[in-house]
C-alpha positions in Angstrom: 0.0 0.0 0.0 1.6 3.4 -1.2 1.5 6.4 1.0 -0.2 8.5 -1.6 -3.2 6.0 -1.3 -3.4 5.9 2.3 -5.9 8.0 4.7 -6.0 8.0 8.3 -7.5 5.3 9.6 -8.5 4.8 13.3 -7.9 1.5 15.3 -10.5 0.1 16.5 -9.4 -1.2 19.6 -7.3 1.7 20.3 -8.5 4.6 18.8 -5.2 5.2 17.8 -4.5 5.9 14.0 -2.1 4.0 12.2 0.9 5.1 10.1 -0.5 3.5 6.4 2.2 0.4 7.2 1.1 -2.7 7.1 2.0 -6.4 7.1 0.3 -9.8 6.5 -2.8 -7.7 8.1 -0.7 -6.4 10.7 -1.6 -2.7 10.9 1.2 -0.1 12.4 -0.1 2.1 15.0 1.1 5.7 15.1 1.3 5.7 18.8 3.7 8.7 20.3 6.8 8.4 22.3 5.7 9.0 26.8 7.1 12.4 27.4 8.6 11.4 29.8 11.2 9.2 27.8 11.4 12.6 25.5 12.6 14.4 27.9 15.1 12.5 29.2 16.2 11.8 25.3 16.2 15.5 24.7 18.3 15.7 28.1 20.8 13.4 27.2 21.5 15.6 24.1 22.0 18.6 26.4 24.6 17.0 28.7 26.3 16.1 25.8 26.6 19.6 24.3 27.9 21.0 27.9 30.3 17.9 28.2 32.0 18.5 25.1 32.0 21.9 26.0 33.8 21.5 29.4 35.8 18.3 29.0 38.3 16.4 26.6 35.8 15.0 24.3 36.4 15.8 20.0 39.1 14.0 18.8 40.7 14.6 15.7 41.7 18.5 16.9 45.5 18.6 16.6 47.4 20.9 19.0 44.4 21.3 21.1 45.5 19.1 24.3 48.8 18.1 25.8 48.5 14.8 23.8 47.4 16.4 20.5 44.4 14.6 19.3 41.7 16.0 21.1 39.9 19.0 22.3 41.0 20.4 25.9 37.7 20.9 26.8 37.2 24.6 29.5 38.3 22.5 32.6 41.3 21.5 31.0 40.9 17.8 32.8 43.3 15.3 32.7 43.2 11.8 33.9 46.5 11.7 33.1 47.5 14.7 35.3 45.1 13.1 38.0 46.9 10.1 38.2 50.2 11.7 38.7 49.3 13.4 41.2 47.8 10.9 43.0 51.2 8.4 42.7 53.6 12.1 44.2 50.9 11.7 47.0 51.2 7.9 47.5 55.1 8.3 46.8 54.9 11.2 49.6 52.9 9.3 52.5 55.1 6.1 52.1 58.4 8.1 52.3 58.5 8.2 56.0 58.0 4.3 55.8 60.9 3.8 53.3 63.3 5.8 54.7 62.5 3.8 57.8 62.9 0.1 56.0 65.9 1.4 54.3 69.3 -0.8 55.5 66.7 -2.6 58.1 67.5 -6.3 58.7 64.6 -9.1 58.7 64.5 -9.3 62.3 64.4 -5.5 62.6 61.3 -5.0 60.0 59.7 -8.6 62.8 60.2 -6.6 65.8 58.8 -3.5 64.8 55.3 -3.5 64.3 55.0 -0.5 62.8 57.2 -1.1 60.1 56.2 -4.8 59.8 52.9 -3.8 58.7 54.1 -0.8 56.4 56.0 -3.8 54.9 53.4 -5.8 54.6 51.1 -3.2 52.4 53.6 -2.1 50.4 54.9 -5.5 49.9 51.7 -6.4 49.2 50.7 -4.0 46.9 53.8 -4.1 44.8 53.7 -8.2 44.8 50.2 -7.8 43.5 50.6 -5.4 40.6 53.8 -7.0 39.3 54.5 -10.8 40.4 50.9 -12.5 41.3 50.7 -12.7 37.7 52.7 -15.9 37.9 52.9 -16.8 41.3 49.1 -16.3 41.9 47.8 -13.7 44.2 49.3 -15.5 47.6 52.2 -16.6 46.1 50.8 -20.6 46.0 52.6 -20.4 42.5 51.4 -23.2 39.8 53.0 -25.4 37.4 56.2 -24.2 36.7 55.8 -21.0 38.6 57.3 -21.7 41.9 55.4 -21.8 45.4 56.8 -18.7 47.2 54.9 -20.0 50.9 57.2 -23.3 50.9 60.7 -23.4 52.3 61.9 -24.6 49.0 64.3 -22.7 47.2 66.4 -22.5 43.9 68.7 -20.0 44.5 68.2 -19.6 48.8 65.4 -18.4 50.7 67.4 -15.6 52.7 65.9 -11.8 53.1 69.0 -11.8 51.0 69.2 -14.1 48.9 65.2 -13.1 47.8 66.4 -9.2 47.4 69.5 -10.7 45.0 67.4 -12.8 43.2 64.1 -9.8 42.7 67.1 -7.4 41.6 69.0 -9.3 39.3 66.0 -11.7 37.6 66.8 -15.1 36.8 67.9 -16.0 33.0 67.1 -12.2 32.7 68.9 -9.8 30.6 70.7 -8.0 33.7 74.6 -8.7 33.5 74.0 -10.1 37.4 71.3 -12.3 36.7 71.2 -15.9 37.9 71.7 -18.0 35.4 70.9 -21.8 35.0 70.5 -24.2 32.0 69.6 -27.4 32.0 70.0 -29.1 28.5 67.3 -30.7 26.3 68.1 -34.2 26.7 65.7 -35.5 24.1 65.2 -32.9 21.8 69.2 -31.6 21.7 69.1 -35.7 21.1 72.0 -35.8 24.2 69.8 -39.1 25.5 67.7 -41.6 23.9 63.7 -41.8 24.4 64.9 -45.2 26.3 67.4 -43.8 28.3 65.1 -41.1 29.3 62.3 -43.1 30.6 65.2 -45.0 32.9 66.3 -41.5 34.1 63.1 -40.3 34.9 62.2 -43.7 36.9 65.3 -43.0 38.8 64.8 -39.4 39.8 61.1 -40.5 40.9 63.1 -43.0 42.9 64.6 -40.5 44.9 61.0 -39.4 46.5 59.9 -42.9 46.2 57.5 -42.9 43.6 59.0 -45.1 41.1 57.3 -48.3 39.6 60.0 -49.9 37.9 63.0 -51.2 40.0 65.1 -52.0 37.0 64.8 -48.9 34.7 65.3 -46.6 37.6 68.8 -48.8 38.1 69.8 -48.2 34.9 68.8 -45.3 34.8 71.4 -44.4 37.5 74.1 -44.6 35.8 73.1 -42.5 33.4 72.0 -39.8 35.9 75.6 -39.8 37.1 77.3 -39.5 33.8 74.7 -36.2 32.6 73.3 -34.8 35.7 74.9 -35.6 39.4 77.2 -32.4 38.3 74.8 -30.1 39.2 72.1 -32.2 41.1 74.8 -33.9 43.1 75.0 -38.0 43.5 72.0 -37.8 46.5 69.9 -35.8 43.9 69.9 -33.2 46.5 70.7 -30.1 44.4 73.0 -27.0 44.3 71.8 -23.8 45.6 74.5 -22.1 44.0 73.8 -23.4 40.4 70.1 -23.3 41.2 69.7 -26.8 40.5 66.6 -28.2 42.3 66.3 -30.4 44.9 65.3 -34.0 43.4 65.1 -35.7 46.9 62.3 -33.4 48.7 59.2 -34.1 47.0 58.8 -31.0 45.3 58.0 -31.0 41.7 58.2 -27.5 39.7 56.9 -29.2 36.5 54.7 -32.1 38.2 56.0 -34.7 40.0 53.7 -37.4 37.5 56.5 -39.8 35.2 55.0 -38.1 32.2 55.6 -34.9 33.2 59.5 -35.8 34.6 60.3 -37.5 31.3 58.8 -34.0 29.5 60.7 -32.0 31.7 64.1 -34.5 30.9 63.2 -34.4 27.5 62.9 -30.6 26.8 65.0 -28.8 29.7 62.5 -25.8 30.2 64.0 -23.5 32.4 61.7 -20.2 33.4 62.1 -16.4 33.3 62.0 -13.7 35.9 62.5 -10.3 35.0 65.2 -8.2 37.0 63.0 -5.4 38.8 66.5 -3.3 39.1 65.8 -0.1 37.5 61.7 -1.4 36.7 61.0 -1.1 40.9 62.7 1.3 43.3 65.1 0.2 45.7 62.7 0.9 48.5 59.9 -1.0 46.9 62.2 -3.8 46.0 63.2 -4.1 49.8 59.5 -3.8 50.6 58.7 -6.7 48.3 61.6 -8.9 49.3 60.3 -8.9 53.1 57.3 -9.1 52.1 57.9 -12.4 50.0 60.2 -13.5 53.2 57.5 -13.2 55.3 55.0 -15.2 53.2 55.9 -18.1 55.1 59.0 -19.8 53.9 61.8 -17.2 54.2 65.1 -18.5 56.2 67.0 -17.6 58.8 70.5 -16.8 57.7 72.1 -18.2 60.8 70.6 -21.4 60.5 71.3 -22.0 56.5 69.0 -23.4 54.0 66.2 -26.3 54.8 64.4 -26.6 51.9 65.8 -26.5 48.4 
């Protein structure tokens, strides 16, 4: 039906009249938007207009903000400006703190309160925003992302050792980094697929878990000639070399004989960035108590008990 044909027509039911549109005998009802909704549509429009007139809103106008791509708007607002000052605030009220923590020992930061709990919200907050990523958000770590609550530790579990190892990164690109590699077995083709499965029995012999006597003996001898070096004879590790601990029941990569062979067979080693020069010095002493105090740090007197 054409709108040159059409005249007003009236619903019955409604009273209302309809538009002229119509399908499968379906009749379109001219029925007006509630003025209510109008004036809160015609509202909308209005805040608009005054909030492109007062705040950063047009893009596409070159040389008209700091950032050149957008109108300044008459407030001349800035997030950016906002959260700047915001971070001199938070860098002002936890001066006082830091200049406290700075030089303290572990036992120190323990015995004062005060500081202890400074420590452990800027600890906190800094282990949150830039390590719970990987070691999940109370340090429980995952599958190849080490457990920070354990007393198991690569490279020592000291307030100092943990402040060398945050600074420098491990396998990072600082010149001080720790540094470990152990070599792809089976994929460098060092070992055979057969002579992997008897090494891996072996090393799960260590925590008794191995099923198979007789590959784990032959494996042995292999684990002698390619890996006592770093993990020692007893499979109890090297601190200095980072290599694990084999004989403690902790498993980085999954202590199932699928997982060990992968782990034999591939040599993955992980990456932690060096937070020298990313983190200040004061927040990187803040997050290495921090991590200390999570539950597995060690006392430097009495030397290492985990790995």
């Amino acid at each position: 039906m054409s709108d040159e044909n059409h005249k007003i027509e009236t619903d019955a039911h409604s009273g209302t009249e309809t538009t002229g549109h119509e399908w499968d005998g379906i009749k379109e009802l001219d029925t007006p938007l509630p003025r209510w909704w109008l004036w809160i549509f015609y509202g909308t429009i209005v805040w608009a207009v005054i909030y492109m007139i007062f705040m950063p809103a047009i893009p596409g106008l070159p040389g008209m903000s700091a950032d050149g791509d957008h109108s300044r708007g008459l407030r001349n607002h800035s997030e950016r400006a906002n959260v700047a000052i915001a971070m001199e605030a938070l860098h002002d009220s936890r001066a006082e703190g830091f200049a406290r923590l700075e030089g303290a020992s572990i036992a120190q930061i323990e015995n004062d309160p005060s500081l202890l709990g400074f420590v452990l919200a800027a600890g906190e907050a800094a282990f949150g925003d830039n390590c719970a990523t990987c070691h999940g958000s109370g340090g429980a770590g995952a599958i190849g992302y080490p457990n920070l609550n354990d007393d198991v530790w690569l490279w020592g579990g000291t307030y100092e050792d943990i402040h060398t190892t945050l600074r420098f990164g491990i396998r990072a690109e600082h010149l001080d980094t720790r540094f470990s590699q152990m070599p792809a077995y089976g994929r460098d083709g060092i070992l055979t697929t057969a002579e992997i499965r008897d090494v891996s029995e072996y090393v799960l012999s260590f925590s008794g878990l191995s099923e198979d006597a007789e590959a784990a003996a032959r494996g042995q001898v292999t684990f002698e000639s390619q890996c006592a070096a770093c993990h020692m004879e007893d499979g109890s590790g090297d601190r200095f070399q980072g290599a694990p601990n084999l004989a403690d029941a902790e498993w980085l990569y999954g202590s199932d004989p699928e997982q060990v062979y992968s782990t034999i067979y591939r040599g993955p080693y992980g990456v932690m960035p060096a937070w020298e020069g990313r983190l200040s010095d004061q927040t990187i002493d803040a997050l290495a108590a921090y991590v200390f105090l999570l539950g597995g740090g060690e006392d430097a007197a009495s030397g290492p008990t985990g790995q």
